[in-house]
VOMARVEX-397033 format. One record per residue (C-alpha): residue in one letter; x, y, z. Coordinates in steps of 0.25 Angstrom, whole numbers, plus 5000, padded with zeros to 4 digits. Layout:
! VOMARVEX-397033
AXYZ/...
This chain:
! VOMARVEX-397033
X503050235154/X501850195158/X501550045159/X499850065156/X500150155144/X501150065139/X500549935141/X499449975132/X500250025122/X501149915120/X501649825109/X502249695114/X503249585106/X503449455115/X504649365114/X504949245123/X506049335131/X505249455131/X504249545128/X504249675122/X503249805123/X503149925116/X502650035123/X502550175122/X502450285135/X501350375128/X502150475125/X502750405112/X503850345120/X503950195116/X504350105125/X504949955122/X504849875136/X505449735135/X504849635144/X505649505147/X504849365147/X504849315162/X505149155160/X505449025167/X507049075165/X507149215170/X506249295178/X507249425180/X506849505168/X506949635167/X506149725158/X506649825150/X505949955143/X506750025130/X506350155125/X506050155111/X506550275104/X506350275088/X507650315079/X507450465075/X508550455065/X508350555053/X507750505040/X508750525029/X508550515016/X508850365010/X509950385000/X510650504993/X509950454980/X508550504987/X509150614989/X509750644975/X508350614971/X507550724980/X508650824975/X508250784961/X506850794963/X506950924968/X507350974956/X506250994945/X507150984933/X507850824939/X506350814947/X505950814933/X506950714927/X506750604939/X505150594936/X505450584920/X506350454924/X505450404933/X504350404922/X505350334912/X505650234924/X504150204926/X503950204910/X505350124909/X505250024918/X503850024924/X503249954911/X501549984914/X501749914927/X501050004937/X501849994952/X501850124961/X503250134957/X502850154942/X501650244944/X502450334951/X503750334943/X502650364930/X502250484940/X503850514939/X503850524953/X504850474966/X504250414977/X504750534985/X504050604974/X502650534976/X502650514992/X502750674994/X501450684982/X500850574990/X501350625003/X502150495007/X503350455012/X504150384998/X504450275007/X503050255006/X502950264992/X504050164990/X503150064999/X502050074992/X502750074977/X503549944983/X502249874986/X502549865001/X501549955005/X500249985001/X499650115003/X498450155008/X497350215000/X497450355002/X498950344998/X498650264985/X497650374981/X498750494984/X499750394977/X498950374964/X498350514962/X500050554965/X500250444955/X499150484945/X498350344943/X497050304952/X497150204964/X496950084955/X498150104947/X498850144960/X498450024967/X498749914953/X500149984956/X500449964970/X499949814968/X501049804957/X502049884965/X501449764977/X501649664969/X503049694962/X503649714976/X502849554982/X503549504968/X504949564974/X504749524988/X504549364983/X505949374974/X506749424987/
Protein backbone atom coordinates (compact mmCIF):
# COMPACT_ATOMS: atom_id res chain seq x y z
CA UNK A 1 0.00 0.00 0.00
CA UNK A 2 1.34 3.04 -0.46
CA UNK A 3 1.59 5.37 2.57
CA UNK A 4 1.20 8.93 0.21
CA UNK A 5 -1.76 7.56 -1.53
CA UNK A 6 -3.30 6.36 1.51
CA UNK A 7 -2.64 9.15 3.77
CA UNK A 8 -4.57 11.35 1.41
CA UNK A 9 -7.32 9.29 1.32
CA UNK A 10 -8.03 8.48 4.73
CA UNK A 11 -10.78 8.62 7.23
CA UNK A 12 -9.72 8.95 10.75
CA UNK A 13 -11.72 8.11 14.28
CA UNK A 14 -9.53 9.00 17.46
CA UNK A 15 -9.96 7.47 21.00
CA UNK A 16 -7.79 7.94 23.98
CA UNK A 17 -6.20 4.44 23.42
CA UNK A 18 -5.96 4.73 19.65
CA UNK A 19 -6.53 5.99 16.65
CA UNK A 20 -8.00 4.50 13.60
CA UNK A 21 -7.55 5.10 9.69
CA UNK A 22 -9.51 4.03 6.85
CA UNK A 23 -7.62 3.72 3.79
CA UNK A 24 -7.85 2.26 0.63
CA UNK A 25 -4.74 1.04 -1.76
CA UNK A 26 -6.07 2.48 -5.17
CA UNK A 27 -7.07 -0.33 -6.29
CA UNK A 28 -10.47 -0.70 -4.22
CA UNK A 29 -8.72 -2.45 -1.47
CA UNK A 30 -9.66 -0.78 1.86
CA UNK A 31 -7.53 -0.87 4.40
CA UNK A 32 -8.22 -0.28 8.20
CA UNK A 33 -4.78 0.72 10.09
CA UNK A 34 -5.18 0.87 13.89
CA UNK A 35 -2.59 3.26 15.52
CA UNK A 36 -2.12 2.96 19.40
CA UNK A 37 -1.78 6.35 21.51
CA UNK A 38 1.74 6.65 22.68
CA UNK A 39 1.43 7.87 26.47
CA UNK A 40 3.03 8.71 29.74
CA UNK A 41 2.23 4.67 30.52
CA UNK A 42 3.46 2.85 27.57
CA UNK A 43 5.65 3.56 24.75
CA UNK A 44 5.78 -0.21 23.06
CA UNK A 45 2.92 -0.08 20.92
CA UNK A 46 2.69 -1.75 18.11
CA UNK A 47 0.49 -0.88 15.05
CA UNK A 48 -1.56 -3.11 13.49
CA UNK A 49 -3.15 -2.85 9.60
CA UNK A 50 -6.74 -5.19 8.80
CA UNK A 51 -7.82 -5.94 5.60
CA UNK A 52 -11.39 -4.88 5.21
CA UNK A 53 -13.18 -7.30 3.08
CA UNK A 54 -16.99 -6.63 2.60
CA UNK A 55 -19.55 -9.64 3.28
CA UNK A 56 -20.52 -10.98 -0.40
CA UNK A 57 -23.43 -12.91 1.16
CA UNK A 58 -26.35 -13.64 -1.40
CA UNK A 59 -29.48 -11.47 -0.98
CA UNK A 60 -32.32 -13.75 -0.39
CA UNK A 61 -35.58 -12.98 -0.57
CA UNK A 62 -37.08 -11.57 3.03
CA UNK A 63 -39.71 -14.22 3.89
CA UNK A 64 -41.72 -16.90 2.03
CA UNK A 65 -44.74 -14.72 2.14
CA UNK A 66 -42.71 -12.32 -0.48
CA UNK A 67 -42.49 -14.89 -2.18
CA UNK A 68 -46.13 -16.21 -2.43
CA UNK A 69 -46.72 -12.74 -3.40
CA UNK A 70 -44.43 -12.52 -6.65
CA UNK A 71 -45.74 -15.92 -7.54
CA UNK A 72 -49.30 -14.45 -7.27
CA UNK A 73 -48.43 -11.38 -9.10
CA UNK A 74 -47.24 -13.38 -11.86
CA UNK A 75 -50.30 -14.69 -12.54
CA UNK A 76 -52.77 -12.26 -14.34
CA UNK A 77 -56.03 -13.83 -13.00
CA UNK A 78 -54.55 -13.48 -8.83
CA UNK A 79 -52.50 -10.31 -10.15
CA UNK A 80 -55.84 -9.18 -10.78
CA UNK A 81 -57.46 -10.08 -7.39
CA UNK A 82 -54.34 -8.57 -5.18
CA UNK A 83 -54.78 -4.96 -6.96
CA UNK A 84 -58.80 -5.00 -6.38
CA UNK A 85 -58.08 -5.70 -2.55
CA UNK A 86 -55.50 -3.34 -2.33
CA UNK A 87 -58.08 -0.59 -3.71
CA UNK A 88 -60.70 -1.73 -1.22
CA UNK A 89 -57.91 -1.48 1.48
CA UNK A 90 -57.11 2.09 0.44
CA UNK A 91 -61.01 2.72 0.07
CA UNK A 92 -61.41 0.76 3.47
CA UNK A 93 -59.15 2.05 5.53
CA UNK A 94 -57.45 5.01 4.10
CA UNK A 95 -60.60 7.41 4.78
CA UNK A 96 -59.39 10.52 2.12
CA UNK A 97 -56.20 10.66 3.98
CA UNK A 98 -53.54 11.00 1.32
CA UNK A 99 -49.97 9.22 2.59
CA UNK A 100 -47.93 7.41 -0.16
CA UNK A 101 -49.21 4.49 1.17
CA UNK A 102 -52.72 5.31 0.24
CA UNK A 103 -52.14 6.83 -3.34
CA UNK A 104 -50.37 3.79 -4.26
CA UNK A 105 -52.82 1.30 -2.75
CA UNK A 106 -55.69 3.50 -4.82
CA UNK A 107 -53.28 2.72 -7.98
CA UNK A 108 -53.72 -1.15 -6.70
CA UNK A 109 -50.33 -1.54 -6.73
CA UNK A 110 -47.33 -3.42 -4.34
CA UNK A 111 -44.36 -1.47 -3.63
CA UNK A 112 -42.59 -4.06 -5.66
CA UNK A 113 -45.19 -3.23 -8.17
CA UNK A 114 -44.31 0.65 -8.19
CA UNK A 115 -40.33 0.52 -7.67
CA UNK A 116 -39.87 -1.57 -11.13
CA UNK A 117 -42.53 1.31 -12.84
CA UNK A 118 -40.55 3.88 -11.12
CA UNK A 119 -37.25 1.96 -11.60
CA UNK A 120 -36.53 1.63 -7.83
CA UNK A 121 -35.46 -0.74 -5.37
CA UNK A 122 -39.04 -1.31 -2.99
CA UNK A 123 -36.93 -0.94 -0.05
CA UNK A 124 -36.90 2.45 -1.33
CA UNK A 125 -40.31 2.72 -1.87
CA UNK A 126 -41.01 1.54 1.60
CA UNK A 127 -38.60 4.52 2.89
CA UNK A 128 -40.07 6.95 1.38
CA UNK A 129 -44.09 5.72 2.11
CA UNK A 130 -42.53 5.43 5.79
CA UNK A 131 -41.61 9.01 5.84
CA UNK A 132 -37.96 8.16 6.59
CA UNK A 133 -36.67 9.45 3.48
CA UNK A 134 -37.45 11.92 1.29
CA UNK A 135 -37.02 11.62 -2.40
CA UNK A 136 -35.56 13.77 -4.54
CA UNK A 137 -37.30 15.64 -7.15
CA UNK A 138 -36.69 13.72 -10.31
CA UNK A 139 -38.05 10.51 -8.23
CA UNK A 140 -41.18 12.39 -6.78
CA UNK A 141 -41.98 13.38 -10.52
CA UNK A 142 -41.50 9.63 -11.85
CA UNK A 143 -43.51 8.53 -8.59
CA UNK A 144 -46.54 10.93 -9.07
CA UNK A 145 -46.92 10.69 -12.92
CA UNK A 146 -46.57 6.25 -11.92
CA UNK A 147 -49.04 7.32 -9.19
CA UNK A 148 -51.29 9.45 -11.54
CA UNK A 149 -51.56 12.84 -9.35
CA UNK A 150 -49.25 15.97 -9.87
CA UNK A 151 -46.17 16.76 -7.60
CA UNK A 152 -48.24 18.76 -5.25
CA UNK A 153 -50.46 16.04 -4.29
CA UNK A 154 -47.38 13.83 -4.30
CA UNK A 155 -45.59 16.09 -1.95
CA UNK A 156 -49.07 16.78 0.66
CA UNK A 157 -48.77 12.86 0.73
CA UNK A 158 -45.28 12.31 1.61
CA UNK A 159 -45.58 15.26 4.43
CA UNK A 160 -48.47 13.08 5.96
CA UNK A 161 -46.69 9.85 5.32
CA UNK A 162 -43.63 12.24 7.41
CA UNK A 163 -45.61 13.31 9.70
CA UNK A 164 -47.75 9.94 10.75
CA UNK A 165 -44.40 8.09 10.92
CA UNK A 166 -42.55 11.49 13.67
CA UNK A 167 -46.24 10.91 15.51
CA UNK A 168 -45.18 7.00 15.86
CA UNK A 169 -41.51 7.68 16.61
CA UNK A 170 -42.81 10.03 19.87
CA UNK A 171 -45.34 7.14 21.14
CA UNK A 172 -42.11 4.53 21.10
Amino acid sequence: MKSEYASQNASKMNSPEFSVGLSTDGNGKNYALVIPNINQFSSTKTCEIFDLVPNKAPRTSFSKFDKLVKSLEENPETSTKLSEARKWVADTFYDNENTLSSLRLSCGLSQRQLGAVCGIEQSHVSRYEAGKHEPSLSVSATMANALGVNLETFYEAWSNSRKISQAEDIHD
